[in-house]
PyMOL commands that place a pseudoatom at each C-alpha (Angstrom):
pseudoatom trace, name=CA, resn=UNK, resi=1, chain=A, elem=C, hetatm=0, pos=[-8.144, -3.393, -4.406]
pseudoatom trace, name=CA, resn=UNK, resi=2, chain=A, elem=C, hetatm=0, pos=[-9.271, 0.128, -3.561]
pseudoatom trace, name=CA, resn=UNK, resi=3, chain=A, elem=C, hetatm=0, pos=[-6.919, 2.971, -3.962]
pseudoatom trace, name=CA, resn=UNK, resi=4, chain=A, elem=C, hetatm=0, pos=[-7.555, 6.114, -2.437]
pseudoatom trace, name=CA, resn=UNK, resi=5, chain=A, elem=C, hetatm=0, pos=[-6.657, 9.149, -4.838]
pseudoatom trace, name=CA, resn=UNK, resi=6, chain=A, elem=C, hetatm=0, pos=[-5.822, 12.133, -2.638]
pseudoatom trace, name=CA, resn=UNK, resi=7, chain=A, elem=C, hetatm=0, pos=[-6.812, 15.766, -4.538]
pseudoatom trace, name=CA, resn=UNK, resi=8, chain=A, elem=C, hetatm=0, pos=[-3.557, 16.367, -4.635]
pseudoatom trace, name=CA, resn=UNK, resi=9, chain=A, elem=C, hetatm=0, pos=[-3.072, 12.945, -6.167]
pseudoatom trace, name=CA, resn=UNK, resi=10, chain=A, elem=C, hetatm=0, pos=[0.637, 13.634, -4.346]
pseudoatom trace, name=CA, resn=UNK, resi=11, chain=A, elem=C, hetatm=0, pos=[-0.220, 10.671, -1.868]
pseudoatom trace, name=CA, resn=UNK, resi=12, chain=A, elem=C, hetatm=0, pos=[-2.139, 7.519, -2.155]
pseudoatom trace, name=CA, resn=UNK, resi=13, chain=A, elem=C, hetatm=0, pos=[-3.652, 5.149, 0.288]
pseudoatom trace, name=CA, resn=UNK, resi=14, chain=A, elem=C, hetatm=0, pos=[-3.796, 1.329, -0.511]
pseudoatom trace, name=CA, resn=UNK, resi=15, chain=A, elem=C, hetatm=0, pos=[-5.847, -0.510, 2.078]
pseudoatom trace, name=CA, resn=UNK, resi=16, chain=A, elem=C, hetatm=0, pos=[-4.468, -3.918, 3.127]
pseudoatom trace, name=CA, resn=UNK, resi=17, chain=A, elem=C, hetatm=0, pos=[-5.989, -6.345, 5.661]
pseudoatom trace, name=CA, resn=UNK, resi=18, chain=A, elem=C, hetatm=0, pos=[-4.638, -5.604, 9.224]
pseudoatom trace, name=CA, resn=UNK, resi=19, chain=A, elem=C, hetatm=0, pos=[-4.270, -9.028, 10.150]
pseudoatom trace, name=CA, resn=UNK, resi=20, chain=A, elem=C, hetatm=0, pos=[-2.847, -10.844, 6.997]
pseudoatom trace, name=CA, resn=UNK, resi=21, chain=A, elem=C, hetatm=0, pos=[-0.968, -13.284, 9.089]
pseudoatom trace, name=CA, resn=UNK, resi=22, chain=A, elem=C, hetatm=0, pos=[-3.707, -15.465, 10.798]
pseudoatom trace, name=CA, resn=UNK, resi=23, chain=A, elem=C, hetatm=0, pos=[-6.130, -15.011, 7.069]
pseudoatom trace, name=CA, resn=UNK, resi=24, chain=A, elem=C, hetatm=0, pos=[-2.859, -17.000, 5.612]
pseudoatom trace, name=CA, resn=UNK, resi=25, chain=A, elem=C, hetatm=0, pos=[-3.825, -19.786, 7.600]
pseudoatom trace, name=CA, resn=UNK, resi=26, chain=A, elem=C, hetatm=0, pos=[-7.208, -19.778, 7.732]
pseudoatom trace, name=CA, resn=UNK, resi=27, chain=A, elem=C, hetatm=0, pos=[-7.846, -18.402, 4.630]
pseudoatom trace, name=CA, resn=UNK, resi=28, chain=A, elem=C, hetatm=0, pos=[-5.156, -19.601, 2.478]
pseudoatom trace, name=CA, resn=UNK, resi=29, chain=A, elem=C, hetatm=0, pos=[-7.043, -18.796, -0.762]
pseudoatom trace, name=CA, resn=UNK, resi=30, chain=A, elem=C, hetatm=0, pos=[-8.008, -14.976, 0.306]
pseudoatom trace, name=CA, resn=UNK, resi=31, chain=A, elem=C, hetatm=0, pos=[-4.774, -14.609, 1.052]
pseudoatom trace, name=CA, resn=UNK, resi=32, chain=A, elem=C, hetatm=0, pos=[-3.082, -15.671, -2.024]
pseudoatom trace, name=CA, resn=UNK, resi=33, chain=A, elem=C, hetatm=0, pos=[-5.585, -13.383, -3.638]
pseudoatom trace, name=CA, resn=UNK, resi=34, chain=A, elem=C, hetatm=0, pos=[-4.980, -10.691, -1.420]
pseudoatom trace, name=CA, resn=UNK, resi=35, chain=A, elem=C, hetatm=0, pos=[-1.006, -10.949, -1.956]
pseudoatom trace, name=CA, resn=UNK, resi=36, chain=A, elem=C, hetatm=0, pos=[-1.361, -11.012, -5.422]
pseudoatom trace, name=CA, resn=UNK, resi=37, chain=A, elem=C, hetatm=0, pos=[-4.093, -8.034, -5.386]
pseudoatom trace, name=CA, resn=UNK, resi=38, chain=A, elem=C, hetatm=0, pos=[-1.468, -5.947, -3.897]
pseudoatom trace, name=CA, resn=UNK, resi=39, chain=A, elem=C, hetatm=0, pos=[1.510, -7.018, -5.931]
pseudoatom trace, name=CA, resn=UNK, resi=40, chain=A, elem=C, hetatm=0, pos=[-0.421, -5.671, -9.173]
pseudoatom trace, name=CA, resn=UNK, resi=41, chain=A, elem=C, hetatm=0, pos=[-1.150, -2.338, -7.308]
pseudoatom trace, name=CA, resn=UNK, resi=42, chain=A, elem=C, hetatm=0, pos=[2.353, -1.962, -5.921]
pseudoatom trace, name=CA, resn=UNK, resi=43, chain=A, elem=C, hetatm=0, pos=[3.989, -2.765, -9.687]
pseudoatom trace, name=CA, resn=UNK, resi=44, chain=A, elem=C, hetatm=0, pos=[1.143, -0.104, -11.333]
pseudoatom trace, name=CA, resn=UNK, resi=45, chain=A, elem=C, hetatm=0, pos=[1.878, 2.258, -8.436]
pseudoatom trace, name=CA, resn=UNK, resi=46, chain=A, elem=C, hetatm=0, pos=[6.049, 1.868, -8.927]
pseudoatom trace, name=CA, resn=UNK, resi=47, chain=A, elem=C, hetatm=0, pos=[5.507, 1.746, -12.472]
pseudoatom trace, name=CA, resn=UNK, resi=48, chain=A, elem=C, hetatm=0, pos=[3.537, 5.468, -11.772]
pseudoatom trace, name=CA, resn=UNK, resi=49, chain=A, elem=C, hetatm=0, pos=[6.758, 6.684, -10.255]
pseudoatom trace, name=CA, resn=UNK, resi=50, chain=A, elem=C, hetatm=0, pos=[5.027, 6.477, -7.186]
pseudoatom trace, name=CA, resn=UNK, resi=51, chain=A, elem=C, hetatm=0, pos=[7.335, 5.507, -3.655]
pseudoatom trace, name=CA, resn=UNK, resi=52, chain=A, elem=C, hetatm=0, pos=[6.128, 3.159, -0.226]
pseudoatom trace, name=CA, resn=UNK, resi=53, chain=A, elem=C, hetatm=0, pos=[6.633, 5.837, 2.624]
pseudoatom trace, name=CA, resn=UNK, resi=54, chain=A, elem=C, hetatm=0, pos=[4.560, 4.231, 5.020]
pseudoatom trace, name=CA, resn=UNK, resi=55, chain=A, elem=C, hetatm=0, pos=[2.364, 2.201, 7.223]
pseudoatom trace, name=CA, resn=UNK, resi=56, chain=A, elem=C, hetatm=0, pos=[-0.247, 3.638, 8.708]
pseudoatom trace, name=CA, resn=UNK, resi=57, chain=A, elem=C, hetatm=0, pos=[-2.493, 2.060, 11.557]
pseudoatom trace, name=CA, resn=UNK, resi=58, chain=A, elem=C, hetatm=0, pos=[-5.869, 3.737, 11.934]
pseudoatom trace, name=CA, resn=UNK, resi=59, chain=A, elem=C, hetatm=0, pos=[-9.017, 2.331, 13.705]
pseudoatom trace, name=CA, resn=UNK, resi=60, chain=A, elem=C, hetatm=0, pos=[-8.293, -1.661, 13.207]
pseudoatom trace, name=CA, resn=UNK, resi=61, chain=A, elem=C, hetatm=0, pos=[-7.609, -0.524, 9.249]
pseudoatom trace, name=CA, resn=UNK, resi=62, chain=A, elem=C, hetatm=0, pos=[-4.118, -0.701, 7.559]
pseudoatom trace, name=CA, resn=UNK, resi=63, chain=A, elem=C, hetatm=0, pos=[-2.771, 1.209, 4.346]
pseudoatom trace, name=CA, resn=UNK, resi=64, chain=A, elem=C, hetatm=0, pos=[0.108, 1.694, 2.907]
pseudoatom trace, name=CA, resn=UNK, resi=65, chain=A, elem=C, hetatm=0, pos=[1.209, 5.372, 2.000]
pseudoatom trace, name=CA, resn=UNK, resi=66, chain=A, elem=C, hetatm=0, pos=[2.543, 5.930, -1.353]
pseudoatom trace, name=CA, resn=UNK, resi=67, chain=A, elem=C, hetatm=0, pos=[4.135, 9.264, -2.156]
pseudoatom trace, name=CA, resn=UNK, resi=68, chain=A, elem=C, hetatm=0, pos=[4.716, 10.512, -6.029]
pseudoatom trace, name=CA, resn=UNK, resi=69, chain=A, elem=C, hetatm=0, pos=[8.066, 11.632, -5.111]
pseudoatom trace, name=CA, resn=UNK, resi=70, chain=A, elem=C, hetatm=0, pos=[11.709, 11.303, -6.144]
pseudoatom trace, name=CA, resn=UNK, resi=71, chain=A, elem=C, hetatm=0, pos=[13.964, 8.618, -3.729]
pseudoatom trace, name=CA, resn=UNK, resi=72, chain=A, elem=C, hetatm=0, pos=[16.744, 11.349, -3.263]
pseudoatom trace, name=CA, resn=UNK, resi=73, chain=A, elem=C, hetatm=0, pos=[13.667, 13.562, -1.809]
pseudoatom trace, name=CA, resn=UNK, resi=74, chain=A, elem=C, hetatm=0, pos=[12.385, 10.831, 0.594]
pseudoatom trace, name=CA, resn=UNK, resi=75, chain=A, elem=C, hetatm=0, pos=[15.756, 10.038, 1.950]
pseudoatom trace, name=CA, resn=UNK, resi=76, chain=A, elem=C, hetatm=0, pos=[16.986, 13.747, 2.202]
pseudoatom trace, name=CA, resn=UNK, resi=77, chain=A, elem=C, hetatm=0, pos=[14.233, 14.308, 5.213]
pseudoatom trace, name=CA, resn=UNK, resi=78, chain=A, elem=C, hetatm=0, pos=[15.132, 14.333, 8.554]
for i in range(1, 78): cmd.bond("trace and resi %d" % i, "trace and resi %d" % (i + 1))
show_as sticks, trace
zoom trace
């Protein structure tokens, strides 16, 4: 699973298939190896210190946006 290193190294990107839903059921396999692709990022990236912030939707392509931040400094923004 790729996982896009800003400069900054502030913010990653973690691509994820943007339509996981029907590859479950045609697919069953790729997804199972999919879910559990991202599960081991996720637990590296938490594991980092690193927070989910968002979604993003860009040109048929998903990623999540992780954020090296403290939870009391993602909450407090308005």
């Amino acid at each position: 699973l790729d996982v896009d290193r800003a400069a900054s190294g502030e913010h990653l990107l973690v691509e994820v298939p943007a339509h996981l839903d029907p590859l479950r059921s045609e697919a069953p396999d790729e997804a199972r190896r999919w879910r559990l692709a991202i599960r081991d990022v996720f637990e590296r990236l938490f594991g980092e210190g690193y927070l989910l912030v968002d979604l993003v939707h860009e040109a048929g392509r998903s990623f999540h946006l992780f954020e090296a931040a403290d939870l009391g400094t993602v909450l407090g923004r308005s």
